[in-house]
C-alpha positions as a Markdown table, in Angstrom:
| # | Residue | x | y | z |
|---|---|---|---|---|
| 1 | Unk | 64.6 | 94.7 | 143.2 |
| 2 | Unk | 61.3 | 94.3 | 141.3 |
| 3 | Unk | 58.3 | 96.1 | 141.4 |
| 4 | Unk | 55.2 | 95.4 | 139.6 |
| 5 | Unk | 56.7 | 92.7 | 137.9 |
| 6 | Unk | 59.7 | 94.7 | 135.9 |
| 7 | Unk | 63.2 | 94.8 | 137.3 |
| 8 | Unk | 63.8 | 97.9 | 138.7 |
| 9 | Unk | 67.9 | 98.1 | 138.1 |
| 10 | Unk | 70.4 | 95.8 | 137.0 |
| 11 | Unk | 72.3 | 92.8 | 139.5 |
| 12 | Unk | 75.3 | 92.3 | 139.3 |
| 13 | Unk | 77.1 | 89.2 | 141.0 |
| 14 | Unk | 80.5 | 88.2 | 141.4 |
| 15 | Unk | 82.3 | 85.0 | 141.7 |
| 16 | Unk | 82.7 | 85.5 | 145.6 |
| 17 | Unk | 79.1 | 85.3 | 145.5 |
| 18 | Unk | 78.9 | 89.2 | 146.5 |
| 19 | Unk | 76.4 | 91.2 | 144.6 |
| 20 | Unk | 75.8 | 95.0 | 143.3 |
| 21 | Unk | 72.8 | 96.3 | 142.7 |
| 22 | Unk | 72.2 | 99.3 | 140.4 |
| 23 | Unk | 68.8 | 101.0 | 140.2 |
| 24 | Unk | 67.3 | 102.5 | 136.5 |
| 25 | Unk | 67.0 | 105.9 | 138.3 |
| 26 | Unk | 70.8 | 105.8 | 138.0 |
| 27 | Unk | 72.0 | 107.8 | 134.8 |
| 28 | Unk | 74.1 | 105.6 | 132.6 |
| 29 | Unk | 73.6 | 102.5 | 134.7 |
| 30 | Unk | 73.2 | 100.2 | 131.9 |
| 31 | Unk | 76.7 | 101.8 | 130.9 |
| 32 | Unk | 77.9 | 101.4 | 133.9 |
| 33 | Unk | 77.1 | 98.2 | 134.5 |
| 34 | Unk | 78.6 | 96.9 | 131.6 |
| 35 | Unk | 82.0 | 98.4 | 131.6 |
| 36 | Unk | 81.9 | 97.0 | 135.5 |
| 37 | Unk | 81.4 | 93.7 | 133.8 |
| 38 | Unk | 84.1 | 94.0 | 131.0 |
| 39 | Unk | 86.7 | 95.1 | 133.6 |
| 40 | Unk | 85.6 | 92.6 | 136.0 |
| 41 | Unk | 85.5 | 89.3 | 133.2 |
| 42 | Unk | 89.1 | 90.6 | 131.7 |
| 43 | Unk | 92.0 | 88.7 | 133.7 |
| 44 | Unk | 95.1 | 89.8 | 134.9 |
| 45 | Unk | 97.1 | 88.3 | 132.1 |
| 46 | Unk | 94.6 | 90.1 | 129.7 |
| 47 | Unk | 95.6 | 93.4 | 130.8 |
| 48 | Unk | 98.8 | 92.9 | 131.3 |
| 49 | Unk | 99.4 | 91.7 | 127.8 |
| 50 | Unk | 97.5 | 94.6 | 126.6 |
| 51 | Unk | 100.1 | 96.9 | 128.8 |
| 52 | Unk | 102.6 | 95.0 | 126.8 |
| 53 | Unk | 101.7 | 95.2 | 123.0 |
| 54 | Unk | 100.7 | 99.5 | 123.5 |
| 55 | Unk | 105.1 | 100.2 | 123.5 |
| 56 | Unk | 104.8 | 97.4 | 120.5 |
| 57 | Unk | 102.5 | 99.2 | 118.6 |
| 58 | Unk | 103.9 | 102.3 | 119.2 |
| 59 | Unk | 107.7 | 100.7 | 118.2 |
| 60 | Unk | 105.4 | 99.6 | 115.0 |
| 61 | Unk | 104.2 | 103.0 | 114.0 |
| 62 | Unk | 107.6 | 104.9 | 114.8 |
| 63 | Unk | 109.5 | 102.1 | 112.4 |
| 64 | Unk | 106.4 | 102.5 | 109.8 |
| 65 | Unk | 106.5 | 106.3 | 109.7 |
| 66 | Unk | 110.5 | 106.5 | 109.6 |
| 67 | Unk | 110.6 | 103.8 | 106.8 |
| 68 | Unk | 107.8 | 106.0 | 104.9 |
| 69 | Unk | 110.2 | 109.4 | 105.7 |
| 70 | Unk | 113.3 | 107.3 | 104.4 |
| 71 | Unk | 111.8 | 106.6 | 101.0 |
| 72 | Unk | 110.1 | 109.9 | 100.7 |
| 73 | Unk | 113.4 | 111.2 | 100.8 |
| 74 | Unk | 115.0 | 108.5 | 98.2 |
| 75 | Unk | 112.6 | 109.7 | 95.9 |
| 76 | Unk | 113.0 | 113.3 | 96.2 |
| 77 | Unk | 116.5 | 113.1 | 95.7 |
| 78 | Unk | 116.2 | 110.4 | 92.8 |
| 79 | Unk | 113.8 | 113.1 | 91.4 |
| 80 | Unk | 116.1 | 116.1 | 91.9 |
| 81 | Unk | 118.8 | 114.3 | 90.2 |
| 82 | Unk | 117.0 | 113.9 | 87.2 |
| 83 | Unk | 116.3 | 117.9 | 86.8 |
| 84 | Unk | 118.6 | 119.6 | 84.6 |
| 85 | Unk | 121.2 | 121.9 | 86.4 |
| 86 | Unk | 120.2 | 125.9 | 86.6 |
| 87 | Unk | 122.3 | 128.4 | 85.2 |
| 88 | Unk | 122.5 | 132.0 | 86.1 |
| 89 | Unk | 120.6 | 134.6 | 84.2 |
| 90 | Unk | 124.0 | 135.9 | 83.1 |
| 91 | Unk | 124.8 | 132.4 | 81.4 |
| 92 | Unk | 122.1 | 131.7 | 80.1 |
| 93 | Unk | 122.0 | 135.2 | 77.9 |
| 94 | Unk | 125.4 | 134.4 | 76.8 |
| 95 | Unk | 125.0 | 131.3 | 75.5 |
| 96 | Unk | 121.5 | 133.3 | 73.6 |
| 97 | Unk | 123.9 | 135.7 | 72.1 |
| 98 | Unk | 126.6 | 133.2 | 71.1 |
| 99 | Unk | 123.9 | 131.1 | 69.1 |
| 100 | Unk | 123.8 | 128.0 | 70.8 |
| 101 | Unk | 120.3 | 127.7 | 72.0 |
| 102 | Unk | 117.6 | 126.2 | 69.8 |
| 103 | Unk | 114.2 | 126.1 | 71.7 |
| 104 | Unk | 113.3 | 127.1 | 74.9 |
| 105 | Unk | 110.0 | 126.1 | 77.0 |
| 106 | Unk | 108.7 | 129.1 | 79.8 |
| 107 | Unk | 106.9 | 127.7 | 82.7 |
| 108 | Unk | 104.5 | 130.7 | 84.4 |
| 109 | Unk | 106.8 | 133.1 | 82.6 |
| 110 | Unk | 109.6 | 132.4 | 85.6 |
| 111 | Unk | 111.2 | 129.3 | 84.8 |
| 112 | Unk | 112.9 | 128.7 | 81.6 |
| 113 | Unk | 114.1 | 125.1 | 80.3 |
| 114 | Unk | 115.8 | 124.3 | 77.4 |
| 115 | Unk | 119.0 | 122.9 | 75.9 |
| 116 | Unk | 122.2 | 124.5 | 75.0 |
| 117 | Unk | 124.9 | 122.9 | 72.0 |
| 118 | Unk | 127.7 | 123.2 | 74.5 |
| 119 | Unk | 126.3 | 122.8 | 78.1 |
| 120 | Unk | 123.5 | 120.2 | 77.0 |
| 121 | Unk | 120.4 | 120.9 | 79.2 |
| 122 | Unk | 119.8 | 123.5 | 81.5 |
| 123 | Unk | 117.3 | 125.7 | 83.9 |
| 124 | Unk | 117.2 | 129.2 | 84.4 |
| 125 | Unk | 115.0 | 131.0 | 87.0 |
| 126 | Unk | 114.1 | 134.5 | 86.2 |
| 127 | Unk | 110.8 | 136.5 | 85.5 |
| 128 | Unk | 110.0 | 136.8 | 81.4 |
| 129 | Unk | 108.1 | 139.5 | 79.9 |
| 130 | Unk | 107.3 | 140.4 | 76.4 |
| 131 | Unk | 110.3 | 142.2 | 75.5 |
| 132 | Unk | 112.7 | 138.9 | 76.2 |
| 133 | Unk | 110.5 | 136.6 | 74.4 |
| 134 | Unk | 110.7 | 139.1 | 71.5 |
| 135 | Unk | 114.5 | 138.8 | 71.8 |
| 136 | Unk | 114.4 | 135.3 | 72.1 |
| 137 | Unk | 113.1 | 134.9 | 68.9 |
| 138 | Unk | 115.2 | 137.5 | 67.4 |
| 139 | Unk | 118.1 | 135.1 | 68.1 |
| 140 | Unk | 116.5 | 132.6 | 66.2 |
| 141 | Unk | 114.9 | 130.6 | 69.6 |
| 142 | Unk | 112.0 | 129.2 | 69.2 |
| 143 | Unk | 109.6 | 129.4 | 72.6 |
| 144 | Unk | 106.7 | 127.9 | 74.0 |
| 145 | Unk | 105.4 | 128.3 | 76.7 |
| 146 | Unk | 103.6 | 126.1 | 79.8 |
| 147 | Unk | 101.4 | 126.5 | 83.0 |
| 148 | Unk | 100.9 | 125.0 | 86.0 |
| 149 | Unk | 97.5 | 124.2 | 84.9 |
| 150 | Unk | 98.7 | 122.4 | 82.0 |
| 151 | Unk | 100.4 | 119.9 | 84.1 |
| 152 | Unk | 98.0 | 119.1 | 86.0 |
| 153 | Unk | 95.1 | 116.2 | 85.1 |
């Protein structure tokens, strides 16, 4: 298969002493050539052994992502623990008028934290305005307050 002194394709012979010939004209010969020679020069053990270790990877991966679900959900609950318990609007206003809350932090003027002398710590959830902080602080509370944006690096 030469002409002019170049090799006009690529040969390819097998062990049986057979051979295949396939010209440059041929789009993606080169390609095809050498895939015809990886599948050809892997053995039959190769591929079965690779037929063998895809269900072993994929065991792998399933274990790996379970694992990484089981400890994602170890740390939420460790980290839910660790929050203070939320009160109702209602109880939380009573225990404003009966004195027994000193300070109270606001987060995005929704979520209020702070720390009562007969319940210890607590959460409330409820939206804050002017007119509560005003009454907070008439009670003798003292507020701050925190944003999202101030936890955050």
């Amino acid at each position: 298969m030469e002409r002019t002194g170049r090799p006009a394709g690529i040969c390819i012979k097998f062990r049986d002493g057979a051979k295949l010939y396939l010209q440059y004209g041929v789009s993606n010969a080169a390609a095809l050539a050498e895939r015809i020679r990886y599948d050809l020069g892997s053995s039959a053990p190769d591929r079965i052994a690779a037929k063998r270790r895809r269900p072993a990877h994929i065991a792998l991966t399933l274990f790996i992502a379970v694992c990484a679900g089981w400890l994602a959900a170890v740390a939420t609950s460790k980290f839910l623990q660790r929050l203070p318990p939320e009160i109702s609007r209602t109880e939380f206003l009573s225990e404003v008028a009966e004195w027994h809350v000193d300070k109270v932090v606001i987060r995005d003027r929704v979520l209020i934290s702070g720390t009562s002398s007969t319940r210890g710590a607590f959460r409330v959830r409820m939206p804050v305005d002017d007119i509560m902080v005003n009454e907070l602080r008439s009670r003798g509370v003292v507020v701050e307050f925190e944003t999202s944006s101030d936890l955050t690096p």
